[in-house]
N, C-alpha and C positions, 0 to 999 in steps of 0.2 A: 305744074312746072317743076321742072326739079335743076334746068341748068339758065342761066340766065346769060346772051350777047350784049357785053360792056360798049361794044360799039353801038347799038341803040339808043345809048343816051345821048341825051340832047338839053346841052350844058344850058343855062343861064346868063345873064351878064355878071352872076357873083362868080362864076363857073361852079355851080349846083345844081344835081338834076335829081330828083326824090321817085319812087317808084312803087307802090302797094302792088306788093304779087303773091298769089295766092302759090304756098309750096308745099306739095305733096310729098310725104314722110313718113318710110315705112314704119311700123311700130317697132316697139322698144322690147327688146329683152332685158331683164333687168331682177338678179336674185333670183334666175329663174323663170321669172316670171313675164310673160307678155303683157303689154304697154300698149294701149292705141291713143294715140298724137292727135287731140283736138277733137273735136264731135264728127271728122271722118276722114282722119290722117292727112289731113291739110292745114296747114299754119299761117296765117295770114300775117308775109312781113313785112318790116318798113324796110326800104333798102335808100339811104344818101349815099351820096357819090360826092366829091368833092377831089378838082383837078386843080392842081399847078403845075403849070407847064406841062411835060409830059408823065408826070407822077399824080397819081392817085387813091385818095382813102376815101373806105368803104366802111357804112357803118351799117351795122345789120340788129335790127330793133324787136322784140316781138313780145305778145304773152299768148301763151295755151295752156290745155289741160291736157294729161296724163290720166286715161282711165284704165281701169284693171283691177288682180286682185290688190286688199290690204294684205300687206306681210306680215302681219300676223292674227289673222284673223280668216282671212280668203274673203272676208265679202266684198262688194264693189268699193272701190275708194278712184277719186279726183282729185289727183292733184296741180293745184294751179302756180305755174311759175313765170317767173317774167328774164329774160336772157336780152345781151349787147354785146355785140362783139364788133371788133373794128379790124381789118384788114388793110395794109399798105402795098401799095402797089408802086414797085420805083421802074423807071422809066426803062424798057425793052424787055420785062419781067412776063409781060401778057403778051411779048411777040415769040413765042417761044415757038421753032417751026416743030417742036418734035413734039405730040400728043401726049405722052405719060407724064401721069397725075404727080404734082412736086409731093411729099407726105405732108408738109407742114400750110403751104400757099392752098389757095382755094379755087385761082385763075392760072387759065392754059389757055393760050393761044386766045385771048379777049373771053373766052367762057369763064364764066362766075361757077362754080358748081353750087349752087343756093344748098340742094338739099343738104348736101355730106356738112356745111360749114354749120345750118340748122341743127343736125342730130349732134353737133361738136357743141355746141352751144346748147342745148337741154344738157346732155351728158355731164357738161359743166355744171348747170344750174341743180340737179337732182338730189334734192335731199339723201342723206343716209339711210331712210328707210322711208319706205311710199304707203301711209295708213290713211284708214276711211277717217279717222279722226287724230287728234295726238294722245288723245288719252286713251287708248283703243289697247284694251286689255289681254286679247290673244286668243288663244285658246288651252286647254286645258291639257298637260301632258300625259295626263293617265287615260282620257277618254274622247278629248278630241270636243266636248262641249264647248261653244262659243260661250267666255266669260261677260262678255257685253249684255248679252242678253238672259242670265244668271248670274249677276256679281256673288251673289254667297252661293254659289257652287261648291263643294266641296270633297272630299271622299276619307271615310270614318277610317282609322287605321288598325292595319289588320294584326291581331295577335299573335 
């Protein structure tokens, strides 16, 4: 699922309607580097809804992993993040008759776009650098040896 119809829900007596949807999310480039989104580029999120009157906020809930290479090392690294974002919605905002996407709003025309608001929200959460560990030493400028697996790697200097 990648857009979600806000007319499908179906409010409550608190007027709250909750919804587990599984959202499919292309991988990440990042430093370079390709990113796959979850064990198989799908993010399983909570989505609340909550209506007054004819206004509505959205709250969008999730945690996944980030797998690919570490940035400084290349081996596999997982990173696990947790993201919330909230979205308002004031009343005649989701009747928009004209199709193109607002840059900042996530809804057009009652469609929710889940994914784009999903990669906005990791994009958010994304640590400054994505390592297989924190302590994850790199590799070596002069030969490219992974220092993780030789901490006392070295090279003799030359005369």
């Amino acid at each position: 699922m990648r857009r979600f119809d806000l007319r499908s829900l179906r409010f409550d007596e608190t007027s709250e309607a909750w919804r587990r949807l599984p959202v499919e999310v292309a991988p990440f480039v990042f430093g370079g580097l390709e990113y796959l989104v979850g064990d198989d580029g799908v993010v399983d999120v909570s989505l609340t809804a909550a209506k007054v009157g004819e206004n509505m906020t959205l709250v969008c809930e999730f945690e996944t992993t980030l797998h690919g290479p570490c940035q400084r090392c290349l081996d596999d690294a997982a990173v696990s993040l947790a993201a919330r974002g909230v979205e308002y919605i004031r009343h005649g905002d989701s009747e928009i008759e004209d199709e193109e996407e607002d840059e900042t709003g996530y809804v057009a025309a009652y469609n929710l776009d889940l994914e784009r608001w999903v990669r906005d929200l990791i994009a958010e959460a994304l640590p400054d650098k994505l390592l297989c560990r924190s302590e994850c030493r790199g590799l070596c400028p002069l030969c490219g040896a992974n220092l993780n697996e030789d901490p006392g790697h070295g090279h003799e200097a030359a005369d």
